[in-house]
LUMSE-700569 format. One record per residue (C-alpha): z, x, y. Coordinates in steps of 0.001 Angstrom, whole numbers, plus 500000, padded with zeros to 6 digits. Example, Ala and Ser with C-alpha at 12.3 -4.5 7.8 and 13.67 -1.06 7.14 Angstrom:
507800512300495500/507140513670498940/
REM end
This chain:
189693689227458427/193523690347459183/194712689124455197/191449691012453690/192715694392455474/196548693820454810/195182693484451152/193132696410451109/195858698487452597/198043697043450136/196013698179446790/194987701136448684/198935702090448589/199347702676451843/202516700018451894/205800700776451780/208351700410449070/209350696173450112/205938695107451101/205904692462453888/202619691552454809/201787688959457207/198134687167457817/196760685120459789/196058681228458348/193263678951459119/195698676230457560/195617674214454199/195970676970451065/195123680334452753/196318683199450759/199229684791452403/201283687766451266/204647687536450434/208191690060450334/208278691248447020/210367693795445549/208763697584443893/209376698632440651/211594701030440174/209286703872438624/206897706585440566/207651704952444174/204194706600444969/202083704328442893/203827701560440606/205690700154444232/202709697751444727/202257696557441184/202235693381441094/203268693033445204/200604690731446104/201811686896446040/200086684044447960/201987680925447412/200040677633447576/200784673676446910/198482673289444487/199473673395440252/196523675134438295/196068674839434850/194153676914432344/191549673880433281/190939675216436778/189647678227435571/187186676790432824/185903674521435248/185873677875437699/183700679329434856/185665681756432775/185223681457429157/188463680552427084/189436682895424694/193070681769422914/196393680144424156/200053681859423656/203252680580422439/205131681119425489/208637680903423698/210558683244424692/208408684167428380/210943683015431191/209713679659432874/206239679549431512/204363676452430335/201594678096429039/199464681296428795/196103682008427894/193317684698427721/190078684414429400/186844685938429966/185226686812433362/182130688843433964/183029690175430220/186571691421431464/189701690037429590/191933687837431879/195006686873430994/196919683971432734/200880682721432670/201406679354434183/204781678341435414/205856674866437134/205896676077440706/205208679202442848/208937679910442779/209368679886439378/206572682120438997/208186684465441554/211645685085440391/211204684850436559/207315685570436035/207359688332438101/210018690819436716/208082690138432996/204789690819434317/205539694125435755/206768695295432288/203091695395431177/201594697447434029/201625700686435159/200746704434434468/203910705085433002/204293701756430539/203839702373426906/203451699058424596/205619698426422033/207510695016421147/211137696633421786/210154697661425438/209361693825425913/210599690557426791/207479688352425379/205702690243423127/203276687213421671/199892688599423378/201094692357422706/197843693475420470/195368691958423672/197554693907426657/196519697154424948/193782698964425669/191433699480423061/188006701762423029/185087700864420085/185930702192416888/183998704599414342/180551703743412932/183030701614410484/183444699051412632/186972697521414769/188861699097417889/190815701954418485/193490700315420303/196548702333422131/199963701759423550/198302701968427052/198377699150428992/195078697081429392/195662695726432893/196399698231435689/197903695680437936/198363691616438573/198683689134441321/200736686213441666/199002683118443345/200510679407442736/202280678752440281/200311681351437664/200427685076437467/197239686726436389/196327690333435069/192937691722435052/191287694171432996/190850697640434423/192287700928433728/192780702176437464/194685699241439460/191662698818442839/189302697896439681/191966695275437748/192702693677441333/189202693689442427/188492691713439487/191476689634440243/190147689065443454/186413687857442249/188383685377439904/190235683954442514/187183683520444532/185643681155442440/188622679370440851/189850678866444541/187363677724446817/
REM end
């Protein structure tokens, strides 16, 4: 399938700094890749984060994906996150998810986009200065299992390697290198969009 190898070449980083990736559509909702703009650190790597958009007519809700099967875990304030209705952490195949809804794919786009990139990447250190919605700070970190006392030992490290755009909602996926956070991205769009 033409979009499946555009994809892989995509998260394999084999695209160039504006990523324009066209794919054939058997019509309706077909994912399609869209121009998006790189980040502006380590060209090499961080220039794909977040460079995979597939617009599509239909609104989801966090109700899409319970229905889809992930298990609900809490809902954000979004005050304060550019054009969002609502956010929300899930659970798939015991990987976090977390998902920002806007009102339409373009919203999502051109404000959820530049937000979402400033909570991926090797190079991105959480803090609350060094962001513009901070509310699900303490769940973007990565965190290993504590000491035989019990709790986590959580870093400034981001938690989710990379995200996709699809919709109207942006999603991250757990995984420390970014082919295992989109791969997982992937598997939860298979079965919240079929």
């Amino acid at each position: 399938m033409a979009a499946r190898r555009s994809w892989e070449l995509l998260a394999g980083g084999l695209a160039p700094t504006f990523v324009l990736v066209a794919s054939a559509a058997c019509g309706g909702d077909a994912p399609q890749a869209a121009a998006t703009s790189a980040s502006s650190a380590s060209p090499s790597v961080v220039a794909q984060l977040g460079a995979r958009v597939t617009p599509s007519s239909r609104v989801f809700t966090s109700e899409d994906f319970k229905a889809a099967g992930l298990k609900a875990g809490k809902s954000y304030d979004v005050t304060g996150l550019p054009g969002a209705t609502a956010a929300a952490l899930m659970f798939f195949q015991q990987k976090d998810v977390e998902l920002r809804f806007f009102p339409s794919h373009e919203v999502a786009v051109s404000q959820g986009v530049p937000v979402a990139r400033e909570v991926v990447g090797p190079d991105v250190i959480l803090t609350g200065e060094s962001l513009t919605w901070d509310s699900a700070i303490n769940d973007q970190r990565a965190c290993q299992p504590g000491n035989l006392g019990g709790g986590r030992d959580c870093t400034r490290q981001p938690k989710y390697a990379d995200f996709v755009t699809y919709g109207n909602f942006i999603m991250f996926c757990e995984g420390r290198a970014q082919d295992t956070a989109l791969a997982h991205c992937q598997a939860v769009l298979d079965v919240v969009t079929k």
